[in-house]
ZAMARGU-4260 file (C-alpha; in steps of 0.2 Angstrom, whole numbers, plus 5000, padded with zeros to 4 digits):
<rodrens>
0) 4476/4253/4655 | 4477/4252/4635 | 4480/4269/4627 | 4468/4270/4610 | 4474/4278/4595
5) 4464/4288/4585 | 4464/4286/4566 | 4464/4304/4557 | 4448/4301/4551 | 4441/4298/4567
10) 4453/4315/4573 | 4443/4326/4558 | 4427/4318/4562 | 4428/4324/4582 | 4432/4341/4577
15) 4420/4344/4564 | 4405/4339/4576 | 4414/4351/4586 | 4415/4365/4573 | 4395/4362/4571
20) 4391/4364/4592 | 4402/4378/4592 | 4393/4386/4577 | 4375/4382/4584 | 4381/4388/4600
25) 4388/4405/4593 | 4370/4408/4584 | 4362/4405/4601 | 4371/4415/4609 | 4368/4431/4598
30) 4352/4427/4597 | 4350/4428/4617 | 4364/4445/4616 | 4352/4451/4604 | 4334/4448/4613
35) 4343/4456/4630 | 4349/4473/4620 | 4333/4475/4614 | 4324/4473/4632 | 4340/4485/4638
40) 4336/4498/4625 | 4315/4497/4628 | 4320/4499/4647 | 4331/4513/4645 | 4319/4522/4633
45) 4306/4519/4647 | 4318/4527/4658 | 4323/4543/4651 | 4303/4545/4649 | 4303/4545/4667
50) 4316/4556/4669 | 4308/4569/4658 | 4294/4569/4667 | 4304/4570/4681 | 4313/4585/4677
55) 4295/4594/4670 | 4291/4592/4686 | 4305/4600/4696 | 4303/4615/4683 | 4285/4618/4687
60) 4290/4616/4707 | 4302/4629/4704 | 4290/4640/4693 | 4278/4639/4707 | 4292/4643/4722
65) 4298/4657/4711 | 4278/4663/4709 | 4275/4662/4728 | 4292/4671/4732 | 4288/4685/4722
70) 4269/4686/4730 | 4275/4687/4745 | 4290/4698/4742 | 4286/4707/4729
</rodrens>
């Protein structure tokens, strides 16, 4: 098999098309990281909503054993 020598010009020409993918291929990238933080951060607001609820409930649960307890005992 023949080995085919690249010029330098063909060398610079191969690695500036590649400069240009990587570019392109950096801006879709933050693009796509940026898209996925925002849905993280909408579903971790979502989630400590939840959570807040959560714990408003617990407190009025306690509230009302505390209530009853004190009926009965008191």
């Amino acid at each position: 098999m023949e080995r085919t020598t690249w010029p330098d010009e063909r060398i610079d020409d191969a690695f500036t098309q590649l400069r240009e993918e990587m570019k392109d291929l950096r801006a879709e990238m933050r693009a796509g990281f940026a898209s996925t933080r925002s849905e993280f951060h909408a579903d971790l607001r979502e989630i400590r909503g939840q959570i807040a609820t959560l714990k408003l409930f617990m407190l009025g649960g306690l509230v009302t054993i505390l209530a009853a307890f004190i009926a009965l005992h008191g």
